[in-house]
C-alpha positions as CSV (number, residue, x, y, z in Angstrom):
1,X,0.0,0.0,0.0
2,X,1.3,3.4,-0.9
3,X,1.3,6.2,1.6
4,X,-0.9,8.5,-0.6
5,X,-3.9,5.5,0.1
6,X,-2.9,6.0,3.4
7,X,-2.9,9.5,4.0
8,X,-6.2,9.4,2.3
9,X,-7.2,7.1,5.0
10,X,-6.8,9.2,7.8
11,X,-8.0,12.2,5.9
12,X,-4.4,14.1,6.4
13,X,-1.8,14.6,3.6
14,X,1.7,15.1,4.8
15,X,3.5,18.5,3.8
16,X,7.0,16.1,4.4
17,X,6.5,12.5,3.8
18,X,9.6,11.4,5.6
19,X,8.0,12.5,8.7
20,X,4.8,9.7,7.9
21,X,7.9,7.2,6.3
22,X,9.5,7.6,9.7
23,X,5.9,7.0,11.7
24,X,5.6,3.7,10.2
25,X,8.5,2.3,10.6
26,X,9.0,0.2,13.1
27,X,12.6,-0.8,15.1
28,X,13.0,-4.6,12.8
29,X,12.1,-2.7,9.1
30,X,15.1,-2.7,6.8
31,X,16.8,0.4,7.5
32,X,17.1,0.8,10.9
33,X,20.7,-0.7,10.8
34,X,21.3,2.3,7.6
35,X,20.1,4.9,10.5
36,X,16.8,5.4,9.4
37,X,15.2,6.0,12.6
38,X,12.3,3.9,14.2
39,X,9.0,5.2,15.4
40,X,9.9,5.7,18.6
41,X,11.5,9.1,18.7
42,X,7.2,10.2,17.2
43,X,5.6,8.4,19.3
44,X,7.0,10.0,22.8
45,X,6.2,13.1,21.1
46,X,2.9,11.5,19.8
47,X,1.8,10.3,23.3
48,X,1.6,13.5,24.9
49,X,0.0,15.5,21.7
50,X,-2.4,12.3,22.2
51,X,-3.4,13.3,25.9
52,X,-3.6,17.1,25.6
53,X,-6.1,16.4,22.7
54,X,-8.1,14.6,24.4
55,X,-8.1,16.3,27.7
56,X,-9.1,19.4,25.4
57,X,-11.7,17.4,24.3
58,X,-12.8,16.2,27.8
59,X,-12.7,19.5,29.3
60,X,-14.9,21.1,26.7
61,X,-17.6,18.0,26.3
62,X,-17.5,17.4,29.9
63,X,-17.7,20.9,31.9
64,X,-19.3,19.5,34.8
65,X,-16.8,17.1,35.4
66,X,-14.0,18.0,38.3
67,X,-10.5,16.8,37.8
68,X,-10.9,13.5,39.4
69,X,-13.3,12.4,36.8
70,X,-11.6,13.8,34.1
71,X,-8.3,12.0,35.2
72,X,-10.2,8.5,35.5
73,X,-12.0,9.4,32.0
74,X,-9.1,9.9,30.4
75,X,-6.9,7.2,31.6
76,X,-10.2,4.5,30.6
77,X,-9.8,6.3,27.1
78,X,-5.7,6.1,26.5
79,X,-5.3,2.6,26.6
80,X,-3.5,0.1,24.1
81,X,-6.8,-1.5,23.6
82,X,-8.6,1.9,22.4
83,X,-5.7,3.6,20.6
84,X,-5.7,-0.3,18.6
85,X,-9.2,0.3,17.8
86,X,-7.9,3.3,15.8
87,X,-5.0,1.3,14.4
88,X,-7.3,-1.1,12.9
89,X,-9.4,1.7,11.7
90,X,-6.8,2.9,9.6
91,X,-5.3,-0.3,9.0
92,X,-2.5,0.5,10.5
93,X,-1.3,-3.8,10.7
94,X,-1.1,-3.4,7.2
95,X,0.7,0.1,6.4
96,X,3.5,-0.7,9.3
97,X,7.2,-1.9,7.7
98,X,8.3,-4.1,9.8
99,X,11.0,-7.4,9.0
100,X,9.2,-9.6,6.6
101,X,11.1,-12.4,8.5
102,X,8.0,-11.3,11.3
103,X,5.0,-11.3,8.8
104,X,6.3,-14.9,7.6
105,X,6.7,-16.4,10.8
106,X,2.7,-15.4,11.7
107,X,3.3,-13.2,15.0
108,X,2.6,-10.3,12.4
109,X,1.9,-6.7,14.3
110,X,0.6,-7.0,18.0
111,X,-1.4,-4.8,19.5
112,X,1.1,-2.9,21.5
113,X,3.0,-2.6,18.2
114,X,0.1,-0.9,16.6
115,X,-1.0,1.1,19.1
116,X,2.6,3.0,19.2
117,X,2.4,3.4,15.5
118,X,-0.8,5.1,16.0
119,X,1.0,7.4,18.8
120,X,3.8,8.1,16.3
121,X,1.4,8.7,13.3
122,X,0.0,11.6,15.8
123,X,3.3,12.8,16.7
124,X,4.2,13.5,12.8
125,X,0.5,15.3,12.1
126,X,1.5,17.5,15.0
127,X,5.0,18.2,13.8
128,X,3.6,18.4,10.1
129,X,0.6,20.5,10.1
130,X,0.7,21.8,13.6
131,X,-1.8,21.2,17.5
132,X,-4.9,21.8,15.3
133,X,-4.2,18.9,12.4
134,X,-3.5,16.6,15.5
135,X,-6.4,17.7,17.1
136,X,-8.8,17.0,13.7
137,X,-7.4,13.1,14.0
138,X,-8.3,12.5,17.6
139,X,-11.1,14.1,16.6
140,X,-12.0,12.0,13.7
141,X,-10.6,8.9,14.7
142,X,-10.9,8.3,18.2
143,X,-15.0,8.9,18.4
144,X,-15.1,10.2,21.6
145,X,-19.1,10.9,21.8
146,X,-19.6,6.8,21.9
147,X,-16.4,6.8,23.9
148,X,-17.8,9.0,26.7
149,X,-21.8,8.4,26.1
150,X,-22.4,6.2,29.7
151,X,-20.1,8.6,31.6
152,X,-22.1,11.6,29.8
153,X,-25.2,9.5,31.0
154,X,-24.0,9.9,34.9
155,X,-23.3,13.6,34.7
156,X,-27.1,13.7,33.7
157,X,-28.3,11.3,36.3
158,X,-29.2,14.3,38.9
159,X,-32.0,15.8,36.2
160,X,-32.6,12.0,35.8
161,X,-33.3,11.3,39.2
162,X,-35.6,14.2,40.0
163,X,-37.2,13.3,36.9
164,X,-38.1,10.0,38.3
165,X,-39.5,11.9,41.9
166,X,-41.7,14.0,39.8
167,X,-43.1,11.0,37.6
168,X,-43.7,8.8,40.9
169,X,-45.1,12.3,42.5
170,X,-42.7,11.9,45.4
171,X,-40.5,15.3,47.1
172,X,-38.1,16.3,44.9
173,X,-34.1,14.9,46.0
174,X,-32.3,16.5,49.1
175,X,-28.6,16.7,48.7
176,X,-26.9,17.4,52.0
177,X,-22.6,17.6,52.4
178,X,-21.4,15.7,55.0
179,X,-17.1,16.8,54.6
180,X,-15.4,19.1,52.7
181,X,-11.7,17.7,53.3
182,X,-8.2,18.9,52.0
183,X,-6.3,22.2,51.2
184,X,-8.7,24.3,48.8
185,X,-6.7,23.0,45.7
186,X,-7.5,19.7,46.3
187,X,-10.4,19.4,48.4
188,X,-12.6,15.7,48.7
189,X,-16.3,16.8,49.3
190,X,-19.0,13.8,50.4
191,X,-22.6,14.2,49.4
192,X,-25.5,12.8,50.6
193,X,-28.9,12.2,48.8
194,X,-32.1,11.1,50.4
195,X,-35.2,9.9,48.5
196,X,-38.6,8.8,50.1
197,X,-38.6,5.4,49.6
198,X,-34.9,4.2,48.7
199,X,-32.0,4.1,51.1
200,X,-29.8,7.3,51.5
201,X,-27.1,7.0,48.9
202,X,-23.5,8.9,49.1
203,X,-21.0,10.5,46.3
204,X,-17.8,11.6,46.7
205,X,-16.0,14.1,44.1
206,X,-13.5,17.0,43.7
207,X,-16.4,19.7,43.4
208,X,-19.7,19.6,45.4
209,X,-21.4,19.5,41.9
210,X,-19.9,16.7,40.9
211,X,-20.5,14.9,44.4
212,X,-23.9,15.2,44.0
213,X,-24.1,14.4,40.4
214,X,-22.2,10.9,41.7
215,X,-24.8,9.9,44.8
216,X,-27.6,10.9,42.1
217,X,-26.0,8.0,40.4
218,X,-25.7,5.4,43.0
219,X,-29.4,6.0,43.9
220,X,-30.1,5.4,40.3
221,X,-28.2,2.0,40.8
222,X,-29.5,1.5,43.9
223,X,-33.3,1.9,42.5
224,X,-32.1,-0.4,39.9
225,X,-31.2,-2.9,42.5
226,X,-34.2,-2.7,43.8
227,X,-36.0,-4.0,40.7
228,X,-37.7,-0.2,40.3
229,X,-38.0,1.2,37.1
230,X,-35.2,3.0,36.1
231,X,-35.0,6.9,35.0
């Protein structure tokens, strides 16, 4: 496959090819012993262009969310598995020059393999055509929307679950903080939500907000439990 098919697959054309050449090539390709260099060097450079983008992302889809949630979101997003999702996306197994010796003997390009290429792919974008082409392939490629949909889901569950009050015709939620612990830059708050009918439920978070928004969840679980219907 030529690089032109490729570039065409992730929708970015490369002001300096050697840059892409030098994305998808991995440590074993021909080469390496000439000095050509591996992947590597992108793909440090690629992982961190990786997590601003989507922390950008995060902060501006998720502006409830306090920085304990956005940590945890992010982390369940960055992973080998996800970032190989990508790779197979773009067919990155197929595009990556590696030793034929490796293809023959059927151990081919592993995951881990493939999710650095991907890494080193956005490491080149960034270094090609800038924080905003890099930004345009997370973007594009990682679908964050179906990514983040349940977690979106939880934000929402306080509107859910006073929803669900009204349409039994039962008080409305009471949220009450038990602690506010820590230095103000890092401070734990615990929540407390009480329902007629369903056991109290607690949250915990970085912001009041999102404490509440996290025991309006567990009583959603907890009225799940319960074999209720659900909001």
């Amino acid at each position: 496959m030529t690089f032109s098919i490729f570039e065409k697959r992730i929708g970015y054309r490369f002001s300096s090819p050697d840059l892409l050449e030098e994305a998808l090539r991995h440590g074993s390709a021909p080469g390496i012993e000439d000095g050509k260099r591996s992947y590597e060097r992108l793909e440090f450079l690629g992982d961190a262009v990786l997590n601003l983008c989507i922390a950008q992302e995060m902060y501006r889809m998720l502006p409830l969310a306090g920085e304990g949630i956005l940590t945890k979101t992010r982390a369940s997003i960055i992973n080998n598995r996800n970032i190989a999702k990508v790779a197979d996306r773009i067919d990155i197994p197929a595009s990556l020059r590696i030793d034929p010796s490796v293809r023959r003997k059927g151990v081919g390009v592993t995951r881990k393999m493939a999710a650095d290429a991907v890494e080193a792919v956005i490491g080149a974008i960034f270094l090609d055509g800038g924080h905003g082409a890099a930004l345009r392939f997370v973007q594009s490629h990682f679908r964050l929307p179906d990514l983040m949909g349940a977690l979106v889901a939880s934000f929402d569950a306080k509107s859910r679950l006073q929803e669900w009050c009204q349409g039994e015709h039962l008080p409305l939620p009471i949220y009450a903080l038990l602690s506010a612990d820590g230095p103000p830059h890092k401070r734990l708050f615990r929540v407390e939500v009480r329902v007629e009918g369903l056991p109290p439920a607690g949250g915990s978070g970085t912001s009041r907000k999102e404490a509440e928004m996290d025991a309006a969840s567990k009583a959603i679980s907890s009225l799940h439990a319960a074999g209720g219907e659900t909001p």
